[in-house]
Biotite code that builds the C-alpha atoms (Angstrom):
import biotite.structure as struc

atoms = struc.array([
    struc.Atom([-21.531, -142.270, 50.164], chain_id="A", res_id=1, res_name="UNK", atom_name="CA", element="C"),
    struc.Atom([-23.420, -139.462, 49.669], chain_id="A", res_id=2, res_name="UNK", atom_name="CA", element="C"),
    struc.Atom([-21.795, -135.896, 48.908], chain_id="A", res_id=3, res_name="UNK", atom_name="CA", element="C"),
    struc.Atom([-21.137, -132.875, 50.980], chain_id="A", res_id=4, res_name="UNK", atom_name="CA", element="C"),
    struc.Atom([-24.061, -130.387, 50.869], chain_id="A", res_id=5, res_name="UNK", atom_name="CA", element="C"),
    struc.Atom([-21.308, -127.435, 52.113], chain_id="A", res_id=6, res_name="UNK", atom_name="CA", element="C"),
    struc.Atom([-17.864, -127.114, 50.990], chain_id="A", res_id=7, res_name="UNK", atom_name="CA", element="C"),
    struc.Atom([-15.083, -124.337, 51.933], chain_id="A", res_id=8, res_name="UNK", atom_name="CA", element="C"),
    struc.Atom([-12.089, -124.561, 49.562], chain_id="A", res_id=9, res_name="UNK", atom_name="CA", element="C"),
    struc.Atom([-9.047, -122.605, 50.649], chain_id="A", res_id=10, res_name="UNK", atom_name="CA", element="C"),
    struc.Atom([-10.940, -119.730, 51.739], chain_id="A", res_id=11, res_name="UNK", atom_name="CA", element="C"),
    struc.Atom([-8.930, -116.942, 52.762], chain_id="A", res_id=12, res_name="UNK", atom_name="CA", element="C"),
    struc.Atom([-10.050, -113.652, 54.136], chain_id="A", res_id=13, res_name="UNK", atom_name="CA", element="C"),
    struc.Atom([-8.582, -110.304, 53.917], chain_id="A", res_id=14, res_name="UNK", atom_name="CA", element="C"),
    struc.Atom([-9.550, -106.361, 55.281], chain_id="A", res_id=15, res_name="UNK", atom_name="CA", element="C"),
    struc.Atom([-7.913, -103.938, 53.822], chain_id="A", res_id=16, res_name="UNK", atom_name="CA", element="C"),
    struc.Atom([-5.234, -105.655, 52.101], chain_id="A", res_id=17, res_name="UNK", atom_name="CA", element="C"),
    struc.Atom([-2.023, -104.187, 51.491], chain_id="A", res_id=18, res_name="UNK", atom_name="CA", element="C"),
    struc.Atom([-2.865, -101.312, 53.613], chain_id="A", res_id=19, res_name="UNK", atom_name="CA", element="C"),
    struc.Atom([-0.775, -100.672, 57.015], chain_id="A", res_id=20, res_name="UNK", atom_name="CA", element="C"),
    struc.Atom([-3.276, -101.426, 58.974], chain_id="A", res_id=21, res_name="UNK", atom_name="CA", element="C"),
    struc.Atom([-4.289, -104.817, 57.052], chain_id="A", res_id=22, res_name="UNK", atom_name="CA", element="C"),
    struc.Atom([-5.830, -108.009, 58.705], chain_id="A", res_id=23, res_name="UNK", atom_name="CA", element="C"),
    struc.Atom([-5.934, -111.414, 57.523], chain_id="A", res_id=24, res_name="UNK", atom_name="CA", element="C"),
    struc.Atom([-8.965, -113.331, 59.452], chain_id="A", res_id=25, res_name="UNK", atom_name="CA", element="C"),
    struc.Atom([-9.509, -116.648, 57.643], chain_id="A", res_id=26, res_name="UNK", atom_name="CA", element="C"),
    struc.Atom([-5.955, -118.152, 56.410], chain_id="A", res_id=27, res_name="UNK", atom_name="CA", element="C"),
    struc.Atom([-7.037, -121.184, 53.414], chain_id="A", res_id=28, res_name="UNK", atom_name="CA", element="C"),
    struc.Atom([-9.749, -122.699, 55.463], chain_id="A", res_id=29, res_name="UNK", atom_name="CA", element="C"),
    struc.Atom([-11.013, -125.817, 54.112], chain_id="A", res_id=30, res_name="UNK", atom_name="CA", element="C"),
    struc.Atom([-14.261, -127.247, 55.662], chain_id="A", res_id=31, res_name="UNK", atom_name="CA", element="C"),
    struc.Atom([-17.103, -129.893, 54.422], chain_id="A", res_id=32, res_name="UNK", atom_name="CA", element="C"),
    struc.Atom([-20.201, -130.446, 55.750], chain_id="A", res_id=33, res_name="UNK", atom_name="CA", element="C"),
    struc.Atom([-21.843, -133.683, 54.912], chain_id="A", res_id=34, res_name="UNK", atom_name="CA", element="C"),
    struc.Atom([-26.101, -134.246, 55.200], chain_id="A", res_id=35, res_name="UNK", atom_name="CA", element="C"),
    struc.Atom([-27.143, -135.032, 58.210], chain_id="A", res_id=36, res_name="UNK", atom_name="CA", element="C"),
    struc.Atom([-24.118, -134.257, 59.944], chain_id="A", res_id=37, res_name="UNK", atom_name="CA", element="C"),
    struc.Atom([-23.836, -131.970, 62.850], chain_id="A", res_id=38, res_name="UNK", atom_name="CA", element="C"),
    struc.Atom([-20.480, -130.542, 63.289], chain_id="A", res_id=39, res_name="UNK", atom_name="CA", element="C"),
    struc.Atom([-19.565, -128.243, 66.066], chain_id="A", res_id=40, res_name="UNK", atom_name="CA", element="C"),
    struc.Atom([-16.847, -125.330, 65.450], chain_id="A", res_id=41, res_name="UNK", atom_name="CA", element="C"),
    struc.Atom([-14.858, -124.306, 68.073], chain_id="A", res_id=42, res_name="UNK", atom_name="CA", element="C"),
    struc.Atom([-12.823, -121.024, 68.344], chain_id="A", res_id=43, res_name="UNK", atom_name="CA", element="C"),
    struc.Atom([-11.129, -118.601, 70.937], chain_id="A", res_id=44, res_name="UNK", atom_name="CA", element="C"),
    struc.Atom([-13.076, -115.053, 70.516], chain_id="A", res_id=45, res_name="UNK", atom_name="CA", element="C"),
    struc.Atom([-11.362, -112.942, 67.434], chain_id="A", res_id=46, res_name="UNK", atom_name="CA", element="C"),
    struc.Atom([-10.321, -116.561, 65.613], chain_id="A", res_id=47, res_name="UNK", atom_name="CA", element="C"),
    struc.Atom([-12.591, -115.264, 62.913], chain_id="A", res_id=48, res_name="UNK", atom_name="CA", element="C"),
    struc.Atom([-15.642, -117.982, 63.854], chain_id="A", res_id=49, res_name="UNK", atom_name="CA", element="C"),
    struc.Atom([-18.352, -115.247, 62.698], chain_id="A", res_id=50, res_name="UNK", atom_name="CA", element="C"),
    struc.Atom([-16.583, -114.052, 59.663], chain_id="A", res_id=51, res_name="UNK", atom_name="CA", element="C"),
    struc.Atom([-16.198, -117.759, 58.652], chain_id="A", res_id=52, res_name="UNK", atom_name="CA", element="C"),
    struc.Atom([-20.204, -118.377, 59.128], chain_id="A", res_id=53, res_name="UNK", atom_name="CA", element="C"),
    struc.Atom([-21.174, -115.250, 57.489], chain_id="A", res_id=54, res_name="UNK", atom_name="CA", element="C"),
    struc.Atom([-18.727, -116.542, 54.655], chain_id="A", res_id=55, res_name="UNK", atom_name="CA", element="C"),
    struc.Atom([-20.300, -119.709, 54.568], chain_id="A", res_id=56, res_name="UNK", atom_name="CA", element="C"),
    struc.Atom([-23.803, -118.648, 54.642], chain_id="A", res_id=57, res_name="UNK", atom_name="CA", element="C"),
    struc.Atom([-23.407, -116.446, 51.398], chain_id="A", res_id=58, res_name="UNK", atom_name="CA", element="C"),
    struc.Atom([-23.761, -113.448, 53.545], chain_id="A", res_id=59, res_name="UNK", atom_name="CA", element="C"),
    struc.Atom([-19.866, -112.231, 52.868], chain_id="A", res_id=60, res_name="UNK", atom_name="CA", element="C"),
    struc.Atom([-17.435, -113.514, 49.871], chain_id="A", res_id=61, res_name="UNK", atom_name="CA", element="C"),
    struc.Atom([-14.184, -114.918, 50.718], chain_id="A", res_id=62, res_name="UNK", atom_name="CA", element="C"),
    struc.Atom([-11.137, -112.843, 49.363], chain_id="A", res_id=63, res_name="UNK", atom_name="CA", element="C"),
    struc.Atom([-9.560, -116.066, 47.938], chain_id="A", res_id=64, res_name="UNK", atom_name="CA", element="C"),
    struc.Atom([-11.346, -119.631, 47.828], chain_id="A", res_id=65, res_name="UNK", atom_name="CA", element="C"),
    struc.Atom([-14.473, -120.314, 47.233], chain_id="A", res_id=66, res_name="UNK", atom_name="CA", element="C"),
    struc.Atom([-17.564, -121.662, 48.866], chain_id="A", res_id=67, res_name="UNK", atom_name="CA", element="C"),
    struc.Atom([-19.676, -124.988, 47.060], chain_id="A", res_id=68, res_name="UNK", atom_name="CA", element="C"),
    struc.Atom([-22.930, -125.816, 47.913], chain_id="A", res_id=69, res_name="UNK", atom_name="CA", element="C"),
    struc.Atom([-24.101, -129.065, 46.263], chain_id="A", res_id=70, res_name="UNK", atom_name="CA", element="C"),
    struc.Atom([-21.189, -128.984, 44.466], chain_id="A", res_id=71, res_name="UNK", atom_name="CA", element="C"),
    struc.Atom([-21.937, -125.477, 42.854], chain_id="A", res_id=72, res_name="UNK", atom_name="CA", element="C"),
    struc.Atom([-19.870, -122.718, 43.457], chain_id="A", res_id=73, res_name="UNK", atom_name="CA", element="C"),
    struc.Atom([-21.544, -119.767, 44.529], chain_id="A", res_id=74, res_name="UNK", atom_name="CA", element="C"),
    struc.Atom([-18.832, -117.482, 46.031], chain_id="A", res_id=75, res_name="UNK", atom_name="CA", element="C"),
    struc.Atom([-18.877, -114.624, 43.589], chain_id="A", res_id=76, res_name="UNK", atom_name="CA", element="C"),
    struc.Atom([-22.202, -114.833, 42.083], chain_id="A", res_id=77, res_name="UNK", atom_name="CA", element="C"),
    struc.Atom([-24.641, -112.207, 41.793], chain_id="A", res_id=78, res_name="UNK", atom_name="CA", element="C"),
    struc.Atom([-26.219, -110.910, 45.263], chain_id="A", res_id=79, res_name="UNK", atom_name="CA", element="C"),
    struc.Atom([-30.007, -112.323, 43.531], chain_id="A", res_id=80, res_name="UNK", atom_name="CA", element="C"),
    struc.Atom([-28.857, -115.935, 43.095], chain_id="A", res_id=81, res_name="UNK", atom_name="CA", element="C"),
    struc.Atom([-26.795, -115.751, 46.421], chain_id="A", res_id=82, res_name="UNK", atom_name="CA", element="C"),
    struc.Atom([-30.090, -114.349, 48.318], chain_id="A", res_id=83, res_name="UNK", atom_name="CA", element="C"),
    struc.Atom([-32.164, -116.966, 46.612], chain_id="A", res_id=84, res_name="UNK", atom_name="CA", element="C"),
    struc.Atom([-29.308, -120.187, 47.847], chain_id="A", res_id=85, res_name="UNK", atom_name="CA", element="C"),
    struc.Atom([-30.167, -118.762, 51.253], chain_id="A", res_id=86, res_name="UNK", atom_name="CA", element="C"),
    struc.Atom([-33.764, -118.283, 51.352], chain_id="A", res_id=87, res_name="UNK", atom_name="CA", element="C"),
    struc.Atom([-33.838, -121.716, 50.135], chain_id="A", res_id=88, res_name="UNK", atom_name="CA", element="C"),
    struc.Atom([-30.982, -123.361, 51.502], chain_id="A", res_id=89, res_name="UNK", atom_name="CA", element="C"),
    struc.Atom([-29.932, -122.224, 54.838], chain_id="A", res_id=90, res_name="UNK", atom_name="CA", element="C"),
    struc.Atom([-31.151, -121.233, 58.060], chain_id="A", res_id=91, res_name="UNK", atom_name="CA", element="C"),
    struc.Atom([-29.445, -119.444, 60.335], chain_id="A", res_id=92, res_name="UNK", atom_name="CA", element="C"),
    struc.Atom([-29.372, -119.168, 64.293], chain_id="A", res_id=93, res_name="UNK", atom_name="CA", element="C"),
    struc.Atom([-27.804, -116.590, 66.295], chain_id="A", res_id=94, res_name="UNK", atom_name="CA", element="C"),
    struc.Atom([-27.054, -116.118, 70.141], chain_id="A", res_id=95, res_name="UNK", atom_name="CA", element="C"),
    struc.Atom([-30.191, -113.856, 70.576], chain_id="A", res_id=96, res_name="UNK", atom_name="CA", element="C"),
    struc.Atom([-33.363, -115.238, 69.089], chain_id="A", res_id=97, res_name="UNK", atom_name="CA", element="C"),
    struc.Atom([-33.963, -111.578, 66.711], chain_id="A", res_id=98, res_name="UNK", atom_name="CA", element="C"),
    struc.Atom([-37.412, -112.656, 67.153], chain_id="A", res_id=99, res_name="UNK", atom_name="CA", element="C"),
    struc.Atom([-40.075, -109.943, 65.912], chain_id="A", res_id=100, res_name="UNK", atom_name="CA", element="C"),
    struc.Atom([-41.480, -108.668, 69.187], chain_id="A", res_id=101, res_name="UNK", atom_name="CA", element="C"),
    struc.Atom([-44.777, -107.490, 67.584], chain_id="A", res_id=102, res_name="UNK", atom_name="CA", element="C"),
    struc.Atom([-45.461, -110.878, 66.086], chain_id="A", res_id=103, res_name="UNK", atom_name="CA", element="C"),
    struc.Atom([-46.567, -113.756, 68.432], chain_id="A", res_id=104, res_name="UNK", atom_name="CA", element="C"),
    struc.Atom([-44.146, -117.481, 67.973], chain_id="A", res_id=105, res_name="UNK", atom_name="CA", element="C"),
    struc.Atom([-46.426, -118.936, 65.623], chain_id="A", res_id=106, res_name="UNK", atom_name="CA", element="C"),
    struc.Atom([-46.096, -116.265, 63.574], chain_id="A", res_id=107, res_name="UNK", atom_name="CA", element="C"),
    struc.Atom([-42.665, -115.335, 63.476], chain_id="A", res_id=108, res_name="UNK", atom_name="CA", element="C"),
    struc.Atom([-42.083, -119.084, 62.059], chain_id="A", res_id=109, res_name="UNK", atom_name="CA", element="C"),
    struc.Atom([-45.073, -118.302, 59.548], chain_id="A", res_id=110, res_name="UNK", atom_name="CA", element="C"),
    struc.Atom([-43.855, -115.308, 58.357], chain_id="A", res_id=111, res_name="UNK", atom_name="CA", element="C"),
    struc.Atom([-40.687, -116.252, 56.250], chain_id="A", res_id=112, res_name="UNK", atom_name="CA", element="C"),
    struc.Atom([-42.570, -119.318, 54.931], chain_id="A", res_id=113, res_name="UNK", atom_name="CA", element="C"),
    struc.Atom([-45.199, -117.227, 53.095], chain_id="A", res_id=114, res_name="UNK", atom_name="CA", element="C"),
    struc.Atom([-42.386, -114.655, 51.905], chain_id="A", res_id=115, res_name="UNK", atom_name="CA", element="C"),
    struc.Atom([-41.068, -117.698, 50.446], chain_id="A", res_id=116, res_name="UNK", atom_name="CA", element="C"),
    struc.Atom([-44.915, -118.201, 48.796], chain_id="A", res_id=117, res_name="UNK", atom_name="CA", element="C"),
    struc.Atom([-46.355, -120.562, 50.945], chain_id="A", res_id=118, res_name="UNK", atom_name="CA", element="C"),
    struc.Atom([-49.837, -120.242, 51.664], chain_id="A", res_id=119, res_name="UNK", atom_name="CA", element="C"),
    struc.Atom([-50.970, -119.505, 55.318], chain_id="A", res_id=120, res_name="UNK", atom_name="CA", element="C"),
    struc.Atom([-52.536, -122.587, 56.168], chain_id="A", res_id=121, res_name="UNK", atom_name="CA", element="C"),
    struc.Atom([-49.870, -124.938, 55.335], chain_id="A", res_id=122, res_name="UNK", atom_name="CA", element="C"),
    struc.Atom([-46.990, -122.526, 56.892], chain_id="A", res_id=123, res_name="UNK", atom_name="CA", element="C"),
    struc.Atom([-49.347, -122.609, 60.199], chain_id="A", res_id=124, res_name="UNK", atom_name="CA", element="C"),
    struc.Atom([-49.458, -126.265, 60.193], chain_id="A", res_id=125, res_name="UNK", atom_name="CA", element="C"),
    struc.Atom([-45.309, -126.050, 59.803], chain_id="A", res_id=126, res_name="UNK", atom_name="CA", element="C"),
    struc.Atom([-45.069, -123.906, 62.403], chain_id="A", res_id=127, res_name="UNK", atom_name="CA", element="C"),
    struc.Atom([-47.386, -126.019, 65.134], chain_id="A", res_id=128, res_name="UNK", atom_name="CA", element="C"),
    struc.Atom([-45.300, -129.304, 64.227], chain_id="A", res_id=129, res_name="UNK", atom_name="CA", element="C"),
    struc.Atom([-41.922, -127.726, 64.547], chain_id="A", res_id=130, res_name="UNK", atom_name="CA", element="C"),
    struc.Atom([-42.638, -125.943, 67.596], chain_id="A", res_id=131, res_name="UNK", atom_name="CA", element="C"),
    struc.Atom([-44.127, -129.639, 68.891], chain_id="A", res_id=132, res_name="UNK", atom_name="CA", element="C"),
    struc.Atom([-41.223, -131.149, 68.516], chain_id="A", res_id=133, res_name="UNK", atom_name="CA", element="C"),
    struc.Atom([-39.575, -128.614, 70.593], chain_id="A", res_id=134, res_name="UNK", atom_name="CA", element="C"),
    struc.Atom([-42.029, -128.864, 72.956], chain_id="A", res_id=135, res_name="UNK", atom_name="CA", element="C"),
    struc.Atom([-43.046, -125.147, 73.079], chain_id="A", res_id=136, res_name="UNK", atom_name="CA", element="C"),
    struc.Atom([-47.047, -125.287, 71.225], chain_id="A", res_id=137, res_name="UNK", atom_name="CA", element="C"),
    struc.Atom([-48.558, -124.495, 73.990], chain_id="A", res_id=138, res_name="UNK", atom_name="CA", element="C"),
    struc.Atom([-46.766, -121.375, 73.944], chain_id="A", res_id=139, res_name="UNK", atom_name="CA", element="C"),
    struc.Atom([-47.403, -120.225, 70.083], chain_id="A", res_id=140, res_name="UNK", atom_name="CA", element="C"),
    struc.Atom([-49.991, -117.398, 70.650], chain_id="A", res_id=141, res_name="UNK", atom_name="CA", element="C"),
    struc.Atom([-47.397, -115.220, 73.155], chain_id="A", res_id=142, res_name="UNK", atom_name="CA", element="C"),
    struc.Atom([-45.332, -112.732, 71.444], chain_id="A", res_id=143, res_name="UNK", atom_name="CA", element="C"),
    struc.Atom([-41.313, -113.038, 72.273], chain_id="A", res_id=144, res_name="UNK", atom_name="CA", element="C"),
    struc.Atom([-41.573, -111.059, 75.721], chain_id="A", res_id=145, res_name="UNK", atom_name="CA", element="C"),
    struc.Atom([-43.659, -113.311, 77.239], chain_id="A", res_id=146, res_name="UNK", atom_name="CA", element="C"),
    struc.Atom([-41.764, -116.133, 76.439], chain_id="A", res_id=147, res_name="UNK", atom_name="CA", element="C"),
    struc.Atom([-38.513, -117.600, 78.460], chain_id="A", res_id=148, res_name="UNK", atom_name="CA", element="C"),
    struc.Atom([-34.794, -117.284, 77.266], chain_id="A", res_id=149, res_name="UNK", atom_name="CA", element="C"),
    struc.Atom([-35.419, -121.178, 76.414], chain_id="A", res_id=150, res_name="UNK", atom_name="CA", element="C"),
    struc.Atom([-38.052, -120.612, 74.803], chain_id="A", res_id=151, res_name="UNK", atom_name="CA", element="C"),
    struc.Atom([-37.308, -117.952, 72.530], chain_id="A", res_id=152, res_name="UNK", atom_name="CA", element="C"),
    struc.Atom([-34.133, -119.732, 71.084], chain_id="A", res_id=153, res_name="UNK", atom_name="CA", element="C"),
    struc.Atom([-36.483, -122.568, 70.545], chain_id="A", res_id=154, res_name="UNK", atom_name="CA", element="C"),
    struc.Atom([-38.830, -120.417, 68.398], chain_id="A", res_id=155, res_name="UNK", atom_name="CA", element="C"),
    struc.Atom([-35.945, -119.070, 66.821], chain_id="A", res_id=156, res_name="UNK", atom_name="CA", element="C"),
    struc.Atom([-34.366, -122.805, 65.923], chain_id="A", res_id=157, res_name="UNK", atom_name="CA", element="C"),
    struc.Atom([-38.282, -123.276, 64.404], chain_id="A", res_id=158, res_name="UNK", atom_name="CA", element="C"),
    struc.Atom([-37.903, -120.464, 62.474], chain_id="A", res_id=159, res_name="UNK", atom_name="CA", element="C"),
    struc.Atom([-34.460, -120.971, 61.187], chain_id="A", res_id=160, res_name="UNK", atom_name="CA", element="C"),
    struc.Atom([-36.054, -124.162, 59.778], chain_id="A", res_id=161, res_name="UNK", atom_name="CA", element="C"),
    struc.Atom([-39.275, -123.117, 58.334], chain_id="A", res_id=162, res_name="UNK", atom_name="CA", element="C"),
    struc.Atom([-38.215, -123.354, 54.857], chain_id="A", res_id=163, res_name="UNK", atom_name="CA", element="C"),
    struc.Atom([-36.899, -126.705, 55.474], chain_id="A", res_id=164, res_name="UNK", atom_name="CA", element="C"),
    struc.Atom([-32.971, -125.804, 54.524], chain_id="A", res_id=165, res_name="UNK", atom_name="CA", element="C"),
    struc.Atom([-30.732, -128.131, 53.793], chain_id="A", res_id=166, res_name="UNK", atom_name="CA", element="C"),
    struc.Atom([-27.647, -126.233, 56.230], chain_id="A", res_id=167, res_name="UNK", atom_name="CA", element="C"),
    struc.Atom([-28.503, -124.845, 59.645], chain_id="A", res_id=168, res_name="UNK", atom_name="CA", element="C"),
    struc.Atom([-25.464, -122.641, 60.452], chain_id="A", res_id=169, res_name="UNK", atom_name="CA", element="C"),
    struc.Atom([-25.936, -121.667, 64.379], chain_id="A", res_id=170, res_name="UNK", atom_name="CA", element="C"),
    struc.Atom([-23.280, -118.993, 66.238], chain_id="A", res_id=171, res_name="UNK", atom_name="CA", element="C"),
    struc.Atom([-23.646, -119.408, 69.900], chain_id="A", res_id=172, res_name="UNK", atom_name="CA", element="C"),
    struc.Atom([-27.000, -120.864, 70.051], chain_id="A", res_id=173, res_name="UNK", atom_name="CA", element="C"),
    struc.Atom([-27.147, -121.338, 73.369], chain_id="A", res_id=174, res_name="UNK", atom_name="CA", element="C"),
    struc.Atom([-24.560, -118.613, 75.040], chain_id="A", res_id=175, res_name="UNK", atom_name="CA", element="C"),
    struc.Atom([-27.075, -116.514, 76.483], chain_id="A", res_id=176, res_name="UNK", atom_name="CA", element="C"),
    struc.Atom([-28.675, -119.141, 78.448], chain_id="A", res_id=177, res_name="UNK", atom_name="CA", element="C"),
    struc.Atom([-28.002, -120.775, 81.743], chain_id="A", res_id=178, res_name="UNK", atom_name="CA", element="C"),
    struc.Atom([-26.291, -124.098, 82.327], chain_id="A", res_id=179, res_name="UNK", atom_name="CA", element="C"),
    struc.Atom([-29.700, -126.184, 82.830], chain_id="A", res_id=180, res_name="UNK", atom_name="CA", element="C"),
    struc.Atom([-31.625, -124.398, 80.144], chain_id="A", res_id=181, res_name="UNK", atom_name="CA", element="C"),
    struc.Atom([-28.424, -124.230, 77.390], chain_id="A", res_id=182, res_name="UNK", atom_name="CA", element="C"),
    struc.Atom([-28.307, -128.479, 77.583], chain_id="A", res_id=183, res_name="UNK", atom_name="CA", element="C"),
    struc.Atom([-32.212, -128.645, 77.399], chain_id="A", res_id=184, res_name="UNK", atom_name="CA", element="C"),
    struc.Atom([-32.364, -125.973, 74.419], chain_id="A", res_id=185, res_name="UNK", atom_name="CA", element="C"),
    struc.Atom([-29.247, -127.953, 73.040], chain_id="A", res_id=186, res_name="UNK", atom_name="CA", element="C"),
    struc.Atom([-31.522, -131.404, 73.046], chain_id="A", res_id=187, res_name="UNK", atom_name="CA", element="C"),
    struc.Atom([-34.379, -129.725, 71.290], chain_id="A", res_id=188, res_name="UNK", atom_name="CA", element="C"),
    struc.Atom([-31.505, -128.448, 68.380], chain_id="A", res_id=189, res_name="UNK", atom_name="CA", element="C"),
    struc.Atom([-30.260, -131.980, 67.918], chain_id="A", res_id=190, res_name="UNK", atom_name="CA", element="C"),
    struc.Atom([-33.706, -133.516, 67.870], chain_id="A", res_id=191, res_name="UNK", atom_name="CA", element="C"),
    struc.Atom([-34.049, -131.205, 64.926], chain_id="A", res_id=192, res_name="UNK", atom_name="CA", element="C"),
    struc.Atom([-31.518, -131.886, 63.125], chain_id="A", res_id=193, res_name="UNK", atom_name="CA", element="C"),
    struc.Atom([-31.464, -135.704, 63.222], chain_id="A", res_id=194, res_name="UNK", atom_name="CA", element="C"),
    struc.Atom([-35.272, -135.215, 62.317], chain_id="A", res_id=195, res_name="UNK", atom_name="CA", element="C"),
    struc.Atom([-34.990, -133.538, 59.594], chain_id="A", res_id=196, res_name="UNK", atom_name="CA", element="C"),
    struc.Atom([-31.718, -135.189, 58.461], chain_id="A", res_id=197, res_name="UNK", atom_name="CA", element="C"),
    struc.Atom([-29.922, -131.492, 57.070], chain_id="A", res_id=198, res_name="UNK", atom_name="CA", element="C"),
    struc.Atom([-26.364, -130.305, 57.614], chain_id="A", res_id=199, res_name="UNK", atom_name="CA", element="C"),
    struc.Atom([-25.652, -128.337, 61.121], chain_id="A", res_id=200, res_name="UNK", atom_name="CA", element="C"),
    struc.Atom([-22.230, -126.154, 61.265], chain_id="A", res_id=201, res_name="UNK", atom_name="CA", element="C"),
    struc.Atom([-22.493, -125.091, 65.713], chain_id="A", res_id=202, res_name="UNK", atom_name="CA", element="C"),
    struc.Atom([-20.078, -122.067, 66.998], chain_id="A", res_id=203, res_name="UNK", atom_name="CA", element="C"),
    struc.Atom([-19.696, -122.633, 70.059], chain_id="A", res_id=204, res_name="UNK", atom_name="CA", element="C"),
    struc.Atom([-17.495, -122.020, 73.423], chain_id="A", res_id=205, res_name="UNK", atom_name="CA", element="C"),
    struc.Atom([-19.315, -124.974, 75.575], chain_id="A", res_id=206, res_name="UNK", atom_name="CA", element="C"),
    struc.Atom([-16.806, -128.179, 75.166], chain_id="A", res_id=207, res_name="UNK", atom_name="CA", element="C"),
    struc.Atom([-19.429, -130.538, 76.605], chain_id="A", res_id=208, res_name="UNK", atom_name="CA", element="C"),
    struc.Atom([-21.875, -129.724, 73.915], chain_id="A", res_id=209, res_name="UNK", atom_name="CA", element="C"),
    struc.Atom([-19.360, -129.263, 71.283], chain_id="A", res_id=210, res_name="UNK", atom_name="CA", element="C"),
    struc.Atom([-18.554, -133.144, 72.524], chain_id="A", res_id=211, res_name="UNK", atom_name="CA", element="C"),
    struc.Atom([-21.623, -134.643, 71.898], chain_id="A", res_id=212, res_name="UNK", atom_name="CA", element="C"),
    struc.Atom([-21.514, -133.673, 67.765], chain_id="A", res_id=213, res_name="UNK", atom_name="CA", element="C"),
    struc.Atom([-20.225, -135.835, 65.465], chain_id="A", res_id=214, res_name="UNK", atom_name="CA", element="C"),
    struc.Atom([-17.242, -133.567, 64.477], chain_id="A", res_id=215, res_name="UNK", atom_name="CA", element="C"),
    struc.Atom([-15.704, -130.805, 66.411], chain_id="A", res_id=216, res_name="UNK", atom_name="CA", element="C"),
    struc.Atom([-13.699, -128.399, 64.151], chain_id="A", res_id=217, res_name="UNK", atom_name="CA", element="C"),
    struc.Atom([-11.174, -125.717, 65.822], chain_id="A", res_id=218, res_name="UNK", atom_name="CA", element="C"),
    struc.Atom([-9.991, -122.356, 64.188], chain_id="A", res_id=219, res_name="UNK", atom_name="CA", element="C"),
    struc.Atom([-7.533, -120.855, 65.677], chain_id="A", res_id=220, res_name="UNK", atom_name="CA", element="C"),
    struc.Atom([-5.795, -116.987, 64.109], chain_id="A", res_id=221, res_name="UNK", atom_name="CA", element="C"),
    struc.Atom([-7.902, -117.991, 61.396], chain_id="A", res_id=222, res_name="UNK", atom_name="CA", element="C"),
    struc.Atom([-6.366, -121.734, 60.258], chain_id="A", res_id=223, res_name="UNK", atom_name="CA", element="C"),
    struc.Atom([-8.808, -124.932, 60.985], chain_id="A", res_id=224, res_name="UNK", atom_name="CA", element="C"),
    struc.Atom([-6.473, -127.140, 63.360], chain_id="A", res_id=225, res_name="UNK", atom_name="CA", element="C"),
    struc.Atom([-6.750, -130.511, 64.835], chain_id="A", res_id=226, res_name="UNK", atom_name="CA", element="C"),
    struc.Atom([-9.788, -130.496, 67.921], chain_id="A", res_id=227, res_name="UNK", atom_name="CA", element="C"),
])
């Protein structure tokens, strides 16, 4: 059995501690996240669902805990090796694509490719397969504003997995889409990840989709409860 690629170990989070006005958002959260796995987390709004991504993404350190990836612990490092883990290792998707609007699809997947030093032609040919298998090609010369709500997310799932990570990490991918297009956008995401085989930690408030993962997680006032 292989071992988890993400690991949260009693991660705790705290804002201004031992002030009046103190809050305690995460509350000895323990998570794993296997390869290949797509797990969906579930959480009423203020649970502390975003602080726990950001957390596990190497974007924020826990107060208490710590965060493994690959069995390393990188909670606490230095902000260079933390930035490199996620340039390499994750990829993240968020509720609104944050597409650059100046660059056309094709090349906002390019892009962080060759800032990771991959040559132009071979993030191009990247970027055409991944947005094939998300059925949006024919769409890679129009810039974000010409593209659907759909369509944009699906560019921005492409991008997200550019640098072929090993952790997608998604908050609301599909909230600011309709019913019919959220459950088509949803299909292209899991065709994804079961193509490229990494880990997939979902935030999300849809139950149906949430359903259809192989784990659904719940944190509720900031403790990970039975779904």
């Amino acid at each position: 059995m292989s071992d988890p690629v993400l690991s949260l170990k009693g991660v705790e989070k705290y804002y201004n501690k031992g002030l009046a006005n103190e809050v305690h958002v995460l509350r000895g959260v323990d998570l794993t996240l296997m390869p290949g796995e797509m797990v969906a987390l579930v959480a009423p709004s203020g649970a502390g669902k975003s602080t726990l991504l950001h957390i596990a993404g190497l974007l924020d350190d826990p107060s208490l805990g710590r965060v493994e990836i690959d069995g390393k612990v990188l909670s606490g490092k230095p902000d260079r090796l933390r930035t490199s883990t996620r340039r390499q290792d994750i990829g993240f998707v968020y509720q609104f694509h944050h597409l650059l609007p100046e660059f056309n699809a094709l090349e906002n997947i390019v892009l962080p490719q060759m800032a990771n030093g991959i040559s132009r032609t071979a993030a191009e040919e990247r970027a055409r397969e991944l947005l094939e298998n998300v059925g949006v090609r024919h769409r890679a010369d129009h810039r974000p504003a010409a593209l659907s709500g759909g369509e944009q997310q699906r560019v921005a799932f492409c991008r997200a997995l550019a640098n072929k990570p090993r952790i997608m990490l998604a908050d609301e991918p599909t909230g600011n889409l309709d019913p019919g297009t959220s459950d088509q956008v949803f299909e292209a995401l899991m065709m994804l990840v079961r193509g490229t085989g990494l880990a997939a930690l979902i935030a999300t408030h849809n139950l149906e989709l949430a359903a259809r993962m192989d784990r659904v997680l719940r944190l509720e006032d900031g403790k990970m409860v039975a779904a």
